[in-house]
DOMARRO-910357 format. One record per residue: residue in three letters; x negated, y, z of N, C-alpha, C in turn. Coordinates in steps of 0.1 Angstrom, whole numbers, padded with zeros to 4 digits, always signed. Example, Ala and Ser with C-alpha at 12.3 -4.5 7.8 and 13.67 -1.06 7.14 Angstrom:
REM DOMARRO-910357
ALA-0132-0057+0078-0123-0045+0078-0132-0033+0078
SER-0128-0022+0071-0137-0011+0071-0129+0000+0079
//
This chain:
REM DOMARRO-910357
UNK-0008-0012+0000+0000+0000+0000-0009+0012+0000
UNK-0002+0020-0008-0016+0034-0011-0005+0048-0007
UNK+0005+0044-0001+0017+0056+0002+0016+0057+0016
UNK+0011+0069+0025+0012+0064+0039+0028+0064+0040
UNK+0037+0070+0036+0056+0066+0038+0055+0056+0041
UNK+0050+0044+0029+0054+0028+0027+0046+0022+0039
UNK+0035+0028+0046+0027+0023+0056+0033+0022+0067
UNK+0035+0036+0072+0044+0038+0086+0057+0031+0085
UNK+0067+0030+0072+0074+0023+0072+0073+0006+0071
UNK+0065+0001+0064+0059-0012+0069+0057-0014+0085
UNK+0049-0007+0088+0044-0007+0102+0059-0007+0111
UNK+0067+0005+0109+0076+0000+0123+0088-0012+0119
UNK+0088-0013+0104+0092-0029+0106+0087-0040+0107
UNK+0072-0040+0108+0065-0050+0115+0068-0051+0129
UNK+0066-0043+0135+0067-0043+0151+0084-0048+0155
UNK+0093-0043+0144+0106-0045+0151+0106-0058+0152
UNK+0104-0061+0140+0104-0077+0141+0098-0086+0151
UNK+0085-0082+0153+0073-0092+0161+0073-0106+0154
UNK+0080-0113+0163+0073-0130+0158+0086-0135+0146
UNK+0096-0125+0146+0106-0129+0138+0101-0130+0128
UNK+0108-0135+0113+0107-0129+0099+0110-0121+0098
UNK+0124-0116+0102+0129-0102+0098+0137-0098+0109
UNK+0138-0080+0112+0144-0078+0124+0157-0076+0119
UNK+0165-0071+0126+0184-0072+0128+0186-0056+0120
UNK+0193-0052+0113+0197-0044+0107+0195-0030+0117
UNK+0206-0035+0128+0212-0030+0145+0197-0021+0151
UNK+0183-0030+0147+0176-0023+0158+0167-0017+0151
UNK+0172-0010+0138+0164+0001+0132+0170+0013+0135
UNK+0166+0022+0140+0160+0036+0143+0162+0047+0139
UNK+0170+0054+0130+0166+0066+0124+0158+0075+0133
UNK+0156+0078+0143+0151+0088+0149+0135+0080+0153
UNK+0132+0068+0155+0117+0064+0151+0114+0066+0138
UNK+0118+0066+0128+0114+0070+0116+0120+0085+0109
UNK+0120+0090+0113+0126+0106+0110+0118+0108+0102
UNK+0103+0112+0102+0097+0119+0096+0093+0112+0079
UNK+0095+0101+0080+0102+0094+0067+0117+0093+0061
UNK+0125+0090+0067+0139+0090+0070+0140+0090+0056
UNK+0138+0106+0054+0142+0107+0032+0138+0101+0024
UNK+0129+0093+0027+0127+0085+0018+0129+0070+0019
UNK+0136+0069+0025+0142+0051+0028+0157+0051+0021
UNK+0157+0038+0020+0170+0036+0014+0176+0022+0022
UNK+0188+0016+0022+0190+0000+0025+0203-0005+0020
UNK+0194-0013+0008+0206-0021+0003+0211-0033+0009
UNK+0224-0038+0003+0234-0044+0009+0231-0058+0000
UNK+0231-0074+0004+0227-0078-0003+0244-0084-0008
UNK+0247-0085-0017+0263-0089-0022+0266-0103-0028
UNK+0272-0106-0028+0279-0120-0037+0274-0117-0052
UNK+0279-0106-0059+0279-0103-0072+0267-0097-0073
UNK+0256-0098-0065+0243-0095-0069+0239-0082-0076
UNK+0249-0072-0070+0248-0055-0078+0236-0051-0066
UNK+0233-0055-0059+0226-0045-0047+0232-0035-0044
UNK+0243-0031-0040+0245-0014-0037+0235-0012-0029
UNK+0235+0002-0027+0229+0013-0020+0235+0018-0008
UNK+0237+0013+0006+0242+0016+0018+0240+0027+0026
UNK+0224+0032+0023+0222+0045+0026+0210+0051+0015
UNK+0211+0060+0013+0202+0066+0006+0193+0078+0012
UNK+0180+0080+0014+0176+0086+0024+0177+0102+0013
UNK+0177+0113+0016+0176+0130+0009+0166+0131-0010
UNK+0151+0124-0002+0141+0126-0012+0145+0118-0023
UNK+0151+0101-0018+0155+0093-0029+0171+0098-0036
UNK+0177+0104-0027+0189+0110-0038+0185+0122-0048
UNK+0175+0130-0043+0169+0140-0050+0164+0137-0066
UNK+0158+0127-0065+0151+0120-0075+0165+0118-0089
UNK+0175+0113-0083+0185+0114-0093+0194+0124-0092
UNK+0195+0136-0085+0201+0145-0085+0215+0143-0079
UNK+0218+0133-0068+0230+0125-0070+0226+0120-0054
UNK+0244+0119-0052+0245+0109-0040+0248+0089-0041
UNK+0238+0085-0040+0235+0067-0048+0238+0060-0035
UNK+0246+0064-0027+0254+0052-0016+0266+0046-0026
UNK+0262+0036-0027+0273+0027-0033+0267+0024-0049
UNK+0259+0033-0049+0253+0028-0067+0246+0017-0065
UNK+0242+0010-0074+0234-0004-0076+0225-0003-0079
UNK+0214-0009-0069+0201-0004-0071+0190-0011-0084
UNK+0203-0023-0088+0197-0024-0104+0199-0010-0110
UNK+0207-0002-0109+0211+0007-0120+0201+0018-0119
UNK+0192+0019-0109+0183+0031-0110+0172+0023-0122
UNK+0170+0013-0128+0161+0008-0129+0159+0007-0146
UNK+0155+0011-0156+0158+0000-0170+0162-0007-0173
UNK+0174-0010-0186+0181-0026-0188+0166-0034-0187
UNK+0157-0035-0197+0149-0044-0198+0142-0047-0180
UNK+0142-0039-0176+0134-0044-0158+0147-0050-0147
UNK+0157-0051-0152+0166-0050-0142+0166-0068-0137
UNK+0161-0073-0149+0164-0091-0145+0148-0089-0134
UNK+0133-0079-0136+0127-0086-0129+0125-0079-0117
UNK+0137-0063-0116+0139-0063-0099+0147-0070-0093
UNK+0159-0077-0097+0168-0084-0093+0159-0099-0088
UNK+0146-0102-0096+0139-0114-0089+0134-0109-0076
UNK+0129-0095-0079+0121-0088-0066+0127-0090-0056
UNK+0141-0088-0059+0150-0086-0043+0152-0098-0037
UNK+0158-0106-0050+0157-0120-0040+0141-0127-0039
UNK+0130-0122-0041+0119-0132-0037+0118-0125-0025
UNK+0124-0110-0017+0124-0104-0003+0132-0113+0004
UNK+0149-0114-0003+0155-0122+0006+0153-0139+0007
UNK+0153-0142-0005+0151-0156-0001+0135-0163+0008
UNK+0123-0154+0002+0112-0159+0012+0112-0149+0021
UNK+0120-0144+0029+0122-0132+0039+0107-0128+0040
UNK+0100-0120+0032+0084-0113+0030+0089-0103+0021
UNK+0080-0095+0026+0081-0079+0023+0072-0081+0009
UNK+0080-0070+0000+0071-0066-0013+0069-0051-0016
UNK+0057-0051-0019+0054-0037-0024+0050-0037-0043
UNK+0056-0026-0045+0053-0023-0060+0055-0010-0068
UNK+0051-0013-0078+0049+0000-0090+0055+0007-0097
UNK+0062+0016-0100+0074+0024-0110+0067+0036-0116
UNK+0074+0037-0126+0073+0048-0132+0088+0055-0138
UNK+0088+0067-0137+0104+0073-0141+0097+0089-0148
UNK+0109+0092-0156+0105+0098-0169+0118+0111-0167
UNK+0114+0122-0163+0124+0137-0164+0125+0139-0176
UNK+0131+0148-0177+0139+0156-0190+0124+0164-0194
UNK+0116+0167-0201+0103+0175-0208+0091+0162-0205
UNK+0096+0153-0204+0080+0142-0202+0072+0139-0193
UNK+0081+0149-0184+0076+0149-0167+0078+0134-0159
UNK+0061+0131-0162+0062+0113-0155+0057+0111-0144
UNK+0067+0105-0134+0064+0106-0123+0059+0091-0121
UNK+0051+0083-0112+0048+0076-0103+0051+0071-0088
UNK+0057+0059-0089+0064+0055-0078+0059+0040-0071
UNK+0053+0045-0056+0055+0034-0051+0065+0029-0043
UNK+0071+0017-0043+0076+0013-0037+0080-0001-0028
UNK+0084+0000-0018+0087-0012-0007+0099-0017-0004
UNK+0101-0031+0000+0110-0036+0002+0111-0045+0011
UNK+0116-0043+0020+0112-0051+0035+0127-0058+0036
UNK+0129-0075+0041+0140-0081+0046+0147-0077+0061
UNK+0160-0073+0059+0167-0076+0074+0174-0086+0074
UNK+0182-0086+0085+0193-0094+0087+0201-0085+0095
UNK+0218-0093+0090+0229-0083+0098+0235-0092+0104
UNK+0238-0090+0114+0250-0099+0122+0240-0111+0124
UNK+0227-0110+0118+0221-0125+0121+0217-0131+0110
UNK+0223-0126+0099+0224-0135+0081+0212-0133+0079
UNK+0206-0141+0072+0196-0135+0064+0200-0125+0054
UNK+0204-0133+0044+0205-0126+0031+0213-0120+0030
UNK+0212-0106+0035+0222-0092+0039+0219-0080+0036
UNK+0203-0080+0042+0201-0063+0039+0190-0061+0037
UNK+0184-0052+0025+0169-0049+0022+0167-0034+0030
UNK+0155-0033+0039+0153-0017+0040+0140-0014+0030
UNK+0143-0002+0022+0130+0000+0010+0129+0012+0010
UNK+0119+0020+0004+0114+0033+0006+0108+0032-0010
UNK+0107+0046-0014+0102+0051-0026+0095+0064-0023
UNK+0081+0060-0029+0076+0070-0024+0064+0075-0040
UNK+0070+0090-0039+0063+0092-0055+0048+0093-0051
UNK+0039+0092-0063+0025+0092-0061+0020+0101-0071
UNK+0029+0105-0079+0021+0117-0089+0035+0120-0096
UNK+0037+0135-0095+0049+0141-0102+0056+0145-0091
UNK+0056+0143-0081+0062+0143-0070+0071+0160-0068
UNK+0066+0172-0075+0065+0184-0075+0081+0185-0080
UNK+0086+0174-0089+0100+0175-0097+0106+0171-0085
UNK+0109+0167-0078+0120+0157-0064+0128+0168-0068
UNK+0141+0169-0069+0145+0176-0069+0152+0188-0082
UNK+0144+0192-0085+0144+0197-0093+0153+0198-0114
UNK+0145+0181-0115+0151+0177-0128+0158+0160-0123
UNK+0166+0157-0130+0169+0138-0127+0157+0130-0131
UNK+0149+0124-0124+0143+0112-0136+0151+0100-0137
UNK+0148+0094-0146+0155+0087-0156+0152+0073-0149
UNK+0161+0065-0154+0162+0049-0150+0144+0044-0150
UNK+0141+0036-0141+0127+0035-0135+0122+0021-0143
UNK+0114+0021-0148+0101+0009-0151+0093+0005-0141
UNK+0100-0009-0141+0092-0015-0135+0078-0020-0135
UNK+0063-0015-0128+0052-0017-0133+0049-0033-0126
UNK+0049-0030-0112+0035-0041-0106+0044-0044-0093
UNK+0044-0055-0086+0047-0062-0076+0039-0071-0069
UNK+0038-0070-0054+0032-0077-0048+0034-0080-0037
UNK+0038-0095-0032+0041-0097-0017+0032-0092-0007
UNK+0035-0092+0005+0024-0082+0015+0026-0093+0026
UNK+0016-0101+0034+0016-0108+0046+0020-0116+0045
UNK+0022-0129+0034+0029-0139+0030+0028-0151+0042
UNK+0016-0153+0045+0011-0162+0060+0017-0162+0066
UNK+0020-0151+0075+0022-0148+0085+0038-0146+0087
UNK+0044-0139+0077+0058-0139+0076+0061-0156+0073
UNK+0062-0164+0062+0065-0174+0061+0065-0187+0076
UNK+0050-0183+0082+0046-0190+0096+0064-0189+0103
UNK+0061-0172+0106+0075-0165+0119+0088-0173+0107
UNK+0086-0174+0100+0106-0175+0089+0107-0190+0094
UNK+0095-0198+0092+0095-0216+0097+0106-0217+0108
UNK+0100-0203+0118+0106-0210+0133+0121-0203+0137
UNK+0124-0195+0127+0138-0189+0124+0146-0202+0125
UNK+0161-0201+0124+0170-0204+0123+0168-0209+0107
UNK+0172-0200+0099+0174-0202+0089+0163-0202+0077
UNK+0157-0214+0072+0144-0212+0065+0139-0203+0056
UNK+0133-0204+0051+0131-0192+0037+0130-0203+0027
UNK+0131-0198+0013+0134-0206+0000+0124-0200-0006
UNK+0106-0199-0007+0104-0190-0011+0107-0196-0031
UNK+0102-0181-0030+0101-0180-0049+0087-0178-0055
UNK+0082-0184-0067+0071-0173-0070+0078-0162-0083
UNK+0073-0150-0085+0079-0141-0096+0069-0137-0099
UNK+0065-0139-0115+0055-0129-0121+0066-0121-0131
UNK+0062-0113-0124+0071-0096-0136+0059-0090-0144
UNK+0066-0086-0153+0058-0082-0164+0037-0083-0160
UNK+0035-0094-0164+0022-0099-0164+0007-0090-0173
UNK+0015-0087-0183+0006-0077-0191+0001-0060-0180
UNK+0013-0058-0175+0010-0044-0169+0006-0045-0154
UNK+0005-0057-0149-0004-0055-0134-0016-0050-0137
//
């Protein structure tokens, strides 16, 4: 992770968790993460596999000029990338391990922005496969937030983060993990 957002946000969902896989929806914080807050988001995980958007934190609605609680967080994305965030999400939910990865989104005059981003597993009520908390955090362009919409996101680069260790804690869960492997677009790592 090269975002400190994605860091600190990694970080206090490591801790929430401890030896768990993943912590409970219930014992995340907005006011431990305030100083991030705008830029988190947490999708819902659905039957019909749209991902809505349950909350959208300020800087990520900024980005589309729009309020994206309830939009699909396929839909921020490219038709062509949408089959390989939709693997993203379930390789978070089903091997409950965090992924970090690469975007790029495109304003109105060519203004291209850079995006990293995270995707950490919860659980609600206890489920596993319920709730993603993720952050977007731009790394160049960042000056537009605001400003112009960027446009549906390309997907660059993906990578699980702490696979050991999460998988170890998911073993002694309740409910196992399934993991997946996903190579997304192979040429552009």
């Amino acid at each position: 992770m090269r975002r400190t957002i994605n860091r600190e946000l990694f970080n206090y969902w490591n801790t929430l968790r401890g030896e768990r896989a993943a912590p409970d929806r219930a014992s995340v914080d907005p006011l431990a993460i305030r100083s991030i807050l705008a830029d988190t988001f947490i999708i819902e995980v659905d039957a019909d596999g749209l991902f809505p958007l349950r909350v959208a934190g300020a800087r990520v609605n900024a980005l589309w000029l729009a309020d994206l609680k309830g939009t699909s967080f396929l839909d921020l994305w490219r038709n062509e990338d949408r089959r390989s965030v939709h693997a993203a999400l379930m390789s978070v939910v089903d091997g409950v391990a965090p992924l970090v990865g690469g975007a790029r989104g495109c304003a109105p005059g060519d203004v291209e922005m850079e995006i990293e981003f995270l995707l950490l597993p919860l659980r609600h009520f206890g489920r596993t496969h319920s709730r993603v908390l993720g952050s977007l955090s731009p790394m160049r362009g960042a000056e537009a937030i605001g400003q112009m919409r960027v446009g549906s996101l390309e997907f660059l680069s993906m990578r699980m983060i702490d696979a050991p260790r999460v998988v170890a804690a998911a073993s002694r869960d309740a409910s196992p993990p399934r993991p997946r492997l996903v190579v997304c677009n192979p040429e552009k790592s």
